[in-house]
N, C-alpha and C positions, 0 to 999 in steps of 0.2 A: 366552443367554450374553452376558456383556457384556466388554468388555475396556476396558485403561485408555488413556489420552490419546495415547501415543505409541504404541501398538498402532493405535488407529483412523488416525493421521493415516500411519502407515503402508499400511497397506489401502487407505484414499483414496487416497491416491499412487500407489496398482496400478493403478486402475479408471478413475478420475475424468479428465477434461479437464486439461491442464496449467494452464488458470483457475483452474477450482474444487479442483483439489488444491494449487498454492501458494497459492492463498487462504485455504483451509484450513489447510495448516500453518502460514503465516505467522500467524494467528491463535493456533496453538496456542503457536507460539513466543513471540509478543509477551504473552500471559495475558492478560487482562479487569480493569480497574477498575470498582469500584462506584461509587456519587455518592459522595464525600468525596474521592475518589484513594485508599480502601484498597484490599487486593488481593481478587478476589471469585476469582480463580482463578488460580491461579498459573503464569507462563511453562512450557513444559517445553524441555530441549533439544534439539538437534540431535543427541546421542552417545544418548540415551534411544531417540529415532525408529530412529538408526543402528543400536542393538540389536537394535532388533523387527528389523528390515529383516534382519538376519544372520540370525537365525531363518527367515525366509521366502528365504531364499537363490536358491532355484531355482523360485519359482512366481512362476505368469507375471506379468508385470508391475513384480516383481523390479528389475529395469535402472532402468527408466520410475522407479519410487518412488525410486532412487538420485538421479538425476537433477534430482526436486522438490524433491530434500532439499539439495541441491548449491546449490538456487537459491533457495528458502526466506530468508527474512529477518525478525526478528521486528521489524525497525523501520517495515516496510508496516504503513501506520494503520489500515487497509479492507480490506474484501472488491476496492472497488472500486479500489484504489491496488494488490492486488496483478496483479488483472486486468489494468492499464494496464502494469505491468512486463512482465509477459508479453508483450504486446504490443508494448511498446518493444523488446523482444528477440525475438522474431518476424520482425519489421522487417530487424532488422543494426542498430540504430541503437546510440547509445552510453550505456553504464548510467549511469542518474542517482544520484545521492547521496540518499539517504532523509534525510528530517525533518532536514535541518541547519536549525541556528539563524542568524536574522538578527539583527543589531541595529543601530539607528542613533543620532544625537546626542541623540536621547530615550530610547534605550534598549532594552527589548528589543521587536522585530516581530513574533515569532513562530518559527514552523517552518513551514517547507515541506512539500508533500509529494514535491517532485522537484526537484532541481538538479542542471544541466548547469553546472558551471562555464566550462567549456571556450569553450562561447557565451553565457557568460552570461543563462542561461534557466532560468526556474522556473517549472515546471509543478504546478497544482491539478486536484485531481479531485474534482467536484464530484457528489457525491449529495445525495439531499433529506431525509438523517434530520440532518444538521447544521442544517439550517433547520427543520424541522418535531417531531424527535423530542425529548419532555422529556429525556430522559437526556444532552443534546446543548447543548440551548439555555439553561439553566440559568435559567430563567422568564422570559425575554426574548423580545422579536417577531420574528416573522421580518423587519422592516422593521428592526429594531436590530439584529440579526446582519447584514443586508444592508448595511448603512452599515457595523459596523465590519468587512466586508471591506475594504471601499471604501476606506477609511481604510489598512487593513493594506497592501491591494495598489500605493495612491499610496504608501506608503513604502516599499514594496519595488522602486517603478520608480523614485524619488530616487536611490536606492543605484546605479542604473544597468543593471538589472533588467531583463531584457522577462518579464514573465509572459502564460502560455497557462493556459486552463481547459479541462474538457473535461468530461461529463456518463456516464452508464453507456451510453447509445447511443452513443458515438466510443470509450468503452472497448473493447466488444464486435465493433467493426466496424473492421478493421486499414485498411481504405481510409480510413475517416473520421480514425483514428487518423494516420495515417502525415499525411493533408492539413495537418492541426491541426498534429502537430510539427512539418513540413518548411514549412507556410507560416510557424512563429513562428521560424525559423532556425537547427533543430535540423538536422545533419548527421551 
């Protein structure tokens, strides 16, 4: 038997890790591009998930799926940007702003994956399929993706910016996690 997209990220929400189940939904929410930027699967919402979830009312886990769906966000980029939320909340620490845009006197920088305005901190989470996988790199080296960070993150500290990175081991590991934000001035 198979069921459909907000069915499963429902179910997930019962069982799963509060990682892997707002990772997952946040996935399900934000939908999939293909190369060109058309859509290859399309966002679902929060009120669809919310559906299923009324349906399973009273089986266990129930509350739990309430919860991920509460926290859910379809502007987490990653598996691993939603894992680092978790995490940042986990902590007590203060929710960041998903993918805001920068821009400076040449124009546009980018998006972030995390800003604190508050301390003026923007936080990357860095996996290796941005470096490494075609669907990612757009036929470029990983030595010209590594410069034009480089490039991006000097114009994001001009702006006045402290940027932190952090990798899928500081995601996974709230001690490493917690060092990283609180030594870049995150309170």
């Amino acid at each position: 038997m198979t069921t459909n997209l907000a069915r499963t990220v429902a179910d997930v929400a019962r069982v799963e890790t509060m990682e892997r189940a707002v990772a997952i939904a946040d996935a399900a929410l934000r939908g999939q591009k293909a190369a060109g930027g058309r859509a290859f699967r399309a966002p679902i919402s929060k009120a669809a998930v919310a559906t299923e979830l009324e349906s399973l009312n009273r089986a266990p886990g129930a509350a739990k799926a309430r919860g991920v769906l509460s926290f859910a966000d379809g502007k987490s980029g990653s598996a691993g940007e939603s894992c680092s939320r978790v995490g940042v909340w986990k902590l007590g620490l203060p929710s960041p702003v998903l993918q805001e845009a920068f821009y400076d006197d040449e124009g546009f920088v980018g998006y972030v994956d995390f800003w604190w305005p508050g301390c003026k901190l923007i936080g990357e989470f860095d996996g290796r399929g941005k470096y490494l996988r075609d669907e990612y790199t757009a036929g470029r080296s990983t030595a010209t993706i590594v410069l034009l960070e480089k490039e991006r993150e000097d114009r994001l500290r001009a702006l006045g910016f402290r940027v932190v990175r952090w990798d899928w081991a500081t995601a996974l590991d709230l001690r490493l996690l917690e060092a990283k934000l609180r030594g870049a001035g995150l309170q």
